[in-house]
C-alpha positions as CSV (number, residue, x, y, z in Angstrom):
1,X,0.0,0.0,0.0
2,X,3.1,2.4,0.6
3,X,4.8,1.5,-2.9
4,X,1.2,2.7,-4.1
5,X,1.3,5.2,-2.2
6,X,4.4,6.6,-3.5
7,X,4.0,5.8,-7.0
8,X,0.8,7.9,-7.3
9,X,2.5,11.1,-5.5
10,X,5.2,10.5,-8.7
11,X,2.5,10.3,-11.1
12,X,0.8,13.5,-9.3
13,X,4.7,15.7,-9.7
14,X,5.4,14.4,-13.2
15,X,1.9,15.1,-14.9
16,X,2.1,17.9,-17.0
17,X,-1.1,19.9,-18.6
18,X,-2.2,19.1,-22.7
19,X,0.3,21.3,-25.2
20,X,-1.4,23.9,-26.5
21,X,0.0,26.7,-29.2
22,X,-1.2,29.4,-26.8
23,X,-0.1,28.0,-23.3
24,X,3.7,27.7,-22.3
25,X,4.5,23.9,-21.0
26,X,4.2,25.1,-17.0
27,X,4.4,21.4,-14.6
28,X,1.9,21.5,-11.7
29,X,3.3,20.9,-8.3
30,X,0.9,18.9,-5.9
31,X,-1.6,20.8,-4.0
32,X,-0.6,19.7,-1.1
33,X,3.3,18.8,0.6
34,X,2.1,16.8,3.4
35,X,2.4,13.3,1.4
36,X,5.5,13.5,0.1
37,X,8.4,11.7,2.1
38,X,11.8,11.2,0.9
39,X,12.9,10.7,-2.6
40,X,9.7,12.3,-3.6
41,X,10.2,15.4,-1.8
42,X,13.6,15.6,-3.1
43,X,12.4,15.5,-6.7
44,X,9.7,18.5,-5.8
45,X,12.4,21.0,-4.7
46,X,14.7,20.0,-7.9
47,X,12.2,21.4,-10.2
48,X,12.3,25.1,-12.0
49,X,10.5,27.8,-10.5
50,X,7.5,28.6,-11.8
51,X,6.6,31.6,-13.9
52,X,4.0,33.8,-11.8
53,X,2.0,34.7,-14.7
54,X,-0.2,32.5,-16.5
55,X,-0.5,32.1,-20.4
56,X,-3.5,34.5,-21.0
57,X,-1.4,37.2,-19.2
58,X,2.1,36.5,-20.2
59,X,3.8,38.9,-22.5
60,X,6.1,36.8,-25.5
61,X,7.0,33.3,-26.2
62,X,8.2,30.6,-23.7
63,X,12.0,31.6,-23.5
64,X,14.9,30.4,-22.3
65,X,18.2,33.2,-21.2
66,X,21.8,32.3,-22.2
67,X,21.5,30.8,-25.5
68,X,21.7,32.3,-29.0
69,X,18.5,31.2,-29.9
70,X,16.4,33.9,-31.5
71,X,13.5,34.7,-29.6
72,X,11.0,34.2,-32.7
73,X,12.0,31.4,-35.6
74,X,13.1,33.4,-38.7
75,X,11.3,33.1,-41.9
76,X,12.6,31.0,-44.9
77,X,12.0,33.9,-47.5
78,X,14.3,36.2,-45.2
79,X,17.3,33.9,-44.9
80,X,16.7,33.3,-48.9
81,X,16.4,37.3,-49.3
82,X,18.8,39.3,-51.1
83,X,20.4,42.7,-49.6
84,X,19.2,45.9,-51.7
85,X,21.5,48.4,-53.4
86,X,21.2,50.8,-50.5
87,X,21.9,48.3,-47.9
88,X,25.2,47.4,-49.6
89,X,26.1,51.0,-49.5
90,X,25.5,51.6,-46.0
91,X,27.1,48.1,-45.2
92,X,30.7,49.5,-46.5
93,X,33.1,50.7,-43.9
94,X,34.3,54.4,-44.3
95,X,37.1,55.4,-46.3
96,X,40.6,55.8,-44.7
97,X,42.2,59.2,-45.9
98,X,45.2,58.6,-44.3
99,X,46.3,55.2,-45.8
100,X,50.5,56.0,-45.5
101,X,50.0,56.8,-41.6
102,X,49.6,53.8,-39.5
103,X,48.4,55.3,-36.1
104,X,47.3,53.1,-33.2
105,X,43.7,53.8,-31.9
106,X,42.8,53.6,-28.3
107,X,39.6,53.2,-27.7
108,X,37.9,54.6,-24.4
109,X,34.9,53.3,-22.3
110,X,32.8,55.2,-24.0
111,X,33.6,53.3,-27.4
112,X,35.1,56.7,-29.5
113,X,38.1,56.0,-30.7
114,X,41.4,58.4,-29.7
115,X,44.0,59.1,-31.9
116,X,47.2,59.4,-30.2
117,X,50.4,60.7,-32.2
118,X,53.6,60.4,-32.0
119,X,55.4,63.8,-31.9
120,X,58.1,64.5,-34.1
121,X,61.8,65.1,-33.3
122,X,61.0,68.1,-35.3
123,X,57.9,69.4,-33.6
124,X,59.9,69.0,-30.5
125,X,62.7,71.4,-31.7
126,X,60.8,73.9,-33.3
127,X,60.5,77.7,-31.6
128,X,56.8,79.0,-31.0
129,X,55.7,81.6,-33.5
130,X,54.6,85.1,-32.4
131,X,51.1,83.9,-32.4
132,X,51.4,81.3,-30.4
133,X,53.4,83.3,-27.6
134,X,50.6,85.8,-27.9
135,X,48.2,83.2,-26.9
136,X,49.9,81.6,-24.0
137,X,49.8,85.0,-22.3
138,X,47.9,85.1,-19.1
139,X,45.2,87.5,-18.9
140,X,46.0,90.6,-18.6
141,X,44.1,93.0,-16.0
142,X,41.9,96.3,-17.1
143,X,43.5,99.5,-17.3
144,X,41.0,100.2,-14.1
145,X,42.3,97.7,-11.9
146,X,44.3,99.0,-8.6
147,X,46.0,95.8,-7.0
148,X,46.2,98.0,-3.5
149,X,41.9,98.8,-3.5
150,X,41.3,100.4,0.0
151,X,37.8,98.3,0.7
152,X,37.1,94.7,0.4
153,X,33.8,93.6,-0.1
154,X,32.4,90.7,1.7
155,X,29.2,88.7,0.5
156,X,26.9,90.0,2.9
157,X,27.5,93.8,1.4
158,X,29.5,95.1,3.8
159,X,32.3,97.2,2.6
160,X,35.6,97.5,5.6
161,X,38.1,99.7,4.8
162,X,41.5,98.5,5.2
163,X,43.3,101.8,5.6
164,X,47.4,101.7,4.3
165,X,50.2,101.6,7.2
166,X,52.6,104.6,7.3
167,X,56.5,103.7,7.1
168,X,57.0,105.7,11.0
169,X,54.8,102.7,12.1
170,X,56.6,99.4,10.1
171,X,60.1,101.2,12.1
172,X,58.8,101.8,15.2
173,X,60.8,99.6,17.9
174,X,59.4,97.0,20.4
175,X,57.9,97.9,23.7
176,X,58.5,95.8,26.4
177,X,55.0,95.3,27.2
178,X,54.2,94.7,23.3
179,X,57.1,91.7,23.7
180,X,55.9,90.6,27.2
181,X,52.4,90.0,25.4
182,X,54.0,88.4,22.3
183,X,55.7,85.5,24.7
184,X,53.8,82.0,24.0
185,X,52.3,81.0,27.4
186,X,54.6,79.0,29.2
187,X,53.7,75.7,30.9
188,X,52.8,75.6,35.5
189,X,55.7,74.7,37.3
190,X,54.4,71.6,38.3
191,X,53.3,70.5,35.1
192,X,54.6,66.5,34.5
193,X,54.3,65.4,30.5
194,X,52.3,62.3,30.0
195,X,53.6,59.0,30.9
196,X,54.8,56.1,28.5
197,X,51.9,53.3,27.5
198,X,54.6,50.8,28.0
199,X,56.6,50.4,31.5
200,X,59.7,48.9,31.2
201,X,60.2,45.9,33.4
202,X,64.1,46.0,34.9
203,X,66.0,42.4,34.8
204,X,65.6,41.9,39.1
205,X,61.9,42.3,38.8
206,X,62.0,39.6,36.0
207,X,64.4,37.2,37.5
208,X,63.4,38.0,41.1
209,X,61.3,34.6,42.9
210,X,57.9,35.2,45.2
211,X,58.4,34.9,48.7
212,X,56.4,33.1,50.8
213,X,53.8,36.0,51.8
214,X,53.3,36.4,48.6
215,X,52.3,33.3,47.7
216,X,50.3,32.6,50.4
217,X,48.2,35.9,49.3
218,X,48.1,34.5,45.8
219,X,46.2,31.3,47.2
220,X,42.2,31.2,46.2
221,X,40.2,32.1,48.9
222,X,38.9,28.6,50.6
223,X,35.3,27.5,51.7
224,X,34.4,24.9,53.5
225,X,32.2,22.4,51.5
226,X,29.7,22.0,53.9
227,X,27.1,20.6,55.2
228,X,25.2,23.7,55.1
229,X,22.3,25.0,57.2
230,X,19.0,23.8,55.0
231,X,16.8,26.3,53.9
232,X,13.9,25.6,55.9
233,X,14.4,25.4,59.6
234,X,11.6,25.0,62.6
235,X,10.8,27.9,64.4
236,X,10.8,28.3,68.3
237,X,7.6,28.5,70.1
238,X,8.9,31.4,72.0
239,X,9.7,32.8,68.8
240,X,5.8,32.2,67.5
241,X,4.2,33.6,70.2
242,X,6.6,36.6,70.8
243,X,5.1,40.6,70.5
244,X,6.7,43.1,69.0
245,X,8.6,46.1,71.0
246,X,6.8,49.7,71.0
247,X,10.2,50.4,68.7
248,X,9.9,47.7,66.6
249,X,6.3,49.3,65.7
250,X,7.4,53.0,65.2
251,X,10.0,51.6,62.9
252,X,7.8,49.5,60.8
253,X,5.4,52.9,60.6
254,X,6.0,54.0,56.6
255,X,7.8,57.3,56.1
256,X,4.7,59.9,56.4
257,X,4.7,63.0,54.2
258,X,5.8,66.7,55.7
259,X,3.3,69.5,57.2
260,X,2.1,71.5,54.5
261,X,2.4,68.8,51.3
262,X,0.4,69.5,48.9
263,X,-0.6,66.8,45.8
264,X,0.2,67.7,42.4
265,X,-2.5,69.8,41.0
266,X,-4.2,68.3,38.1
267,X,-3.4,69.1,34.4
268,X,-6.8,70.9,33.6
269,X,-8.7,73.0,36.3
270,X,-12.0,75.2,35.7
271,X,-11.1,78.7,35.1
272,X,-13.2,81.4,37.6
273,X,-15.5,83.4,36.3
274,X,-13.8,86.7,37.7
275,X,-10.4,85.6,35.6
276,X,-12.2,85.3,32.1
277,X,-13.9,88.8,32.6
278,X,-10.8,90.0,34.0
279,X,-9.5,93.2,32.0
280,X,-5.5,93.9,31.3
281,X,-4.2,97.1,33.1
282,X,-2.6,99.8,31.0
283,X,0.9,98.8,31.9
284,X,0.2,94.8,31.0
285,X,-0.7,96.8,27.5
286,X,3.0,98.6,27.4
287,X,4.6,95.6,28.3
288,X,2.8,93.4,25.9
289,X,3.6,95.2,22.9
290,X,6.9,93.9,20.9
291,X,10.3,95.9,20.1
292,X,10.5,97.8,17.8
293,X,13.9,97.2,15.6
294,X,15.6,98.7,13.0
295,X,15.4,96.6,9.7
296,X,18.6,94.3,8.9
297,X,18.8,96.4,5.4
298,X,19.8,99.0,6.8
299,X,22.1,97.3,9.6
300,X,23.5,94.8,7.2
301,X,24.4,97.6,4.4
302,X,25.9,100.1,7.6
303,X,28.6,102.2,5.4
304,X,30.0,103.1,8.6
305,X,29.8,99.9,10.8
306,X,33.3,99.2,10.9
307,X,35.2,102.8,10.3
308,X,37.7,103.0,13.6
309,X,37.1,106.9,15.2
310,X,40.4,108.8,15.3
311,X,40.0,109.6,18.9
312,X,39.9,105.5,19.3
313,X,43.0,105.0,17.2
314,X,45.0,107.5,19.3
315,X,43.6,106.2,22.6
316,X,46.0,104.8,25.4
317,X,45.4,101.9,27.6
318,X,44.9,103.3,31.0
319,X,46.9,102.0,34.0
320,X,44.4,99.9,35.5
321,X,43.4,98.1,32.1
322,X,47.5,97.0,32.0
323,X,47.4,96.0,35.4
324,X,44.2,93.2,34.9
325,X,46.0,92.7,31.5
326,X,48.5,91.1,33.0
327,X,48.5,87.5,33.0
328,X,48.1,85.6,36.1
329,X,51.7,84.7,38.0
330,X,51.9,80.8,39.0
């Protein structure tokens, strides 16, 4: 009854549907998995996916990919066919003007061919002409152009003006405050640099031998092994029967909140009657009303936001200023 069995689940996997010129050969797989065991089962897995669509809504013939089949059988009368006049024409590869050069073509990715030449021990020789020095020239700049402008323009608009430094002030000397300033900062007293990664271990530490203390301290902690007390044990009658202390109780009291706690206050709350027909005061008015600001077109475009007074170029630093100028002695 098994061999049966087994030979109509074969019969079931190997039956294919009637051949038809408008349905693709598609092999029906068993409704069901649940009967087939071993060799059977094997078979099931070993055959070809299935195409999802079926033959009303497939689109071309039954194909295979990776052979040179075409993918429709070409017709006798176009094999026998001849070729036209203008087909011949276009068929014929175009003409090579330079026949007596022999240059080799490199082809790039993009399938255009690049024609690379060989220079000439002349061409390498030869002087440029005037022409050619005249175009070699780098651009020359408009009669207009000032290589020192006094304002540089940044993106935003904004014009600075750079103004030119006299020769009195490239000569003047060094102060000693100018030099004190110009020192890099120097590093604390107690400042240590960072230790190596690696410590180097000296030749005693390596040939040295533990003494005793120390390898009684390197010895695993010892337990005993038991017997242990069990985990239930009976409890005394006096033990049963005992009350607890007046202390015992106030201890076992839970911690009671402080004088005065109040509970969080919910998230919504009814709003008095007095508080919606409540009327802002003259003074909630001034306050409520926004700052007035200039427009940023007319701070961003500011001619005069970064001209330097001449009463703040000749300024001196007064005594105090130097004295918190100085840096802090450690």
């Amino acid at each position: 009854m098994t061999q049966g069995r087994k030979e109509k689940s074969r019969k079931e996997v190997l039956k294919l549907p009637p051949i038809d010129a408008h349905k693709p050969k598609v092999e029906r797989r068993p409704a069901s998995r649940r009967g087939l065991r071993g060799m059977e089962r094997i078979y099931e897995l070993a055959q070809p996916k299935d195409s999802k669509c079926i033959w009303l809504t497939s689109f071309g013939p039954n194909m295979s990919w990776g052979n040179q089949e075409p993918m429709w059988p070409i017709a006798q009368a176009t094999l026998n066919a001849n070729s036209t006049t203008r087909l011949v024409s276009l068929s014929e590869p175009k003409k090579n003007f330079q026949e007596r050069l022999n240059r080799p073509e490199f082809v790039n990715s993009c399938g255009r061919g690049s024609v690379i030449l060989e220079v000439s021990p002349g061409a390498t020789k030869a002087s440029a002409s005037e022409r050619v020095s005249t175009l070699a020239g780098h651009k020359q700049p408009p009669q207009a152009f000032k290589e020192d402008r006094p304002e540089h323009t940044f993106s935003c608009g904004r014009e600075s003006p750079i103004w030119l430094v006299n020769e009195a002030a490239k000569r003047a000397p060094d102060r000693e405050r100018i030099e004190s300033l110009a020192q890099t900062k120097a590093l604390h007293r107690n400042f240590l640099p960072a230790r190596e990664i690696e410590t180097k271990v000296t030749k005693a530490a390596m040939s040295t031998s533990a003494t005793p203390r120390l390898e009684m301290l390197s010895r695993p902690k010892s337990r005993p092994e038991g017997p242990f007390r069990d985990s239930m044990w009976p409890v005394s009658k006096s033990a049963r029967h005992a009350t607890a202390t007046p202390r015992q109780m106030e201890l076992a009291k839970t911690k009671s909140v402080s004088d005065g706690y109040l509970p969080a206050r919910t998230i919504q709350w009814p709003v008095s009657k007095a508080a919606r027909k409540a009327m802002a005061t003259p003074r909630t008015d001034e306050l409520s009303r926004p700052i007035i600001r200039a427009t940023m077109d007319h701070v961003q475009f500011n001619p005069d936001a970064f001209i330097v007074s001449e009463a703040a170029k000749k300024a001196r630093c007064p005594p105090r200023i130097e004295e918190l100028a100085q840096p802090i002695q450690r």
